[in-house]
N, C-alpha and C positions, 0 to 999 in steps of 0.2 A: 060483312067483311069481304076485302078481295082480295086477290093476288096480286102482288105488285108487280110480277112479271107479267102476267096474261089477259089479267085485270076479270079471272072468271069468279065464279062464287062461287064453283062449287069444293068449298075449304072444308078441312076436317080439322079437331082438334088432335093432337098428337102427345101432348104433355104439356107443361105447365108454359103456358107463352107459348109455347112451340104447334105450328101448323103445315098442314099438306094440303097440296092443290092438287087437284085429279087432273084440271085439265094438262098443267105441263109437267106433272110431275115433280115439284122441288117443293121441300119442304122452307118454313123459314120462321122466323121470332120475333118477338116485339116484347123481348123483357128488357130490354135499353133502352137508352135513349136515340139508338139505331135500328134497320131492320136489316136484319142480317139470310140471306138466301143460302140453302145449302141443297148440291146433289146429292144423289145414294150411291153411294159406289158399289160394284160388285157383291163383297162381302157384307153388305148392310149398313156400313158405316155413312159419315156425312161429312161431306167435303165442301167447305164454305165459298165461294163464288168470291173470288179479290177485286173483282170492279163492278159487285152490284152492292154496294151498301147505300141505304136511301135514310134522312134525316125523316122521323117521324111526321115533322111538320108537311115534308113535299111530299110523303106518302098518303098524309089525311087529306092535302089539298085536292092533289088528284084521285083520291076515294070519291072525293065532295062532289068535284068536277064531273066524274064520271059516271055519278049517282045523278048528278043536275040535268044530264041530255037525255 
């Protein structure tokens, strides 16, 4: 698996679908049929990113893609 922001691997699991990237820091899920990005705010909460949502299909293309070079 990778980041669909940074494209790093190094993910962590965090709860059920739910994942963290070390390299940028944002967490994000894939229990939809979307994948949805979220910051940490201050008090530990998670604030969802309004213009990063990726269709799972363009998210595995560019996994594939970027797993091929």
């Amino acid at each position: 698996m990778t980041c669909p922001v940074c494209g790093g691997r190094s993910i962590g699991k965090v709860g059920v679908d739910q994942y963290y990237c070390w390299n940028c820091c944002v967490e994000f899920n894939s229990h939809t049929d979307k994948i949805v990005v979220y910051d940490l705010d201050e008090e530990g909460g998670l604030v969802a990113w309004e213009d990063f949502y990726l269709e799972n299909d363009a998210y595995l293309d560019r996994t594939v893609q970027t797993t091929a070079e």
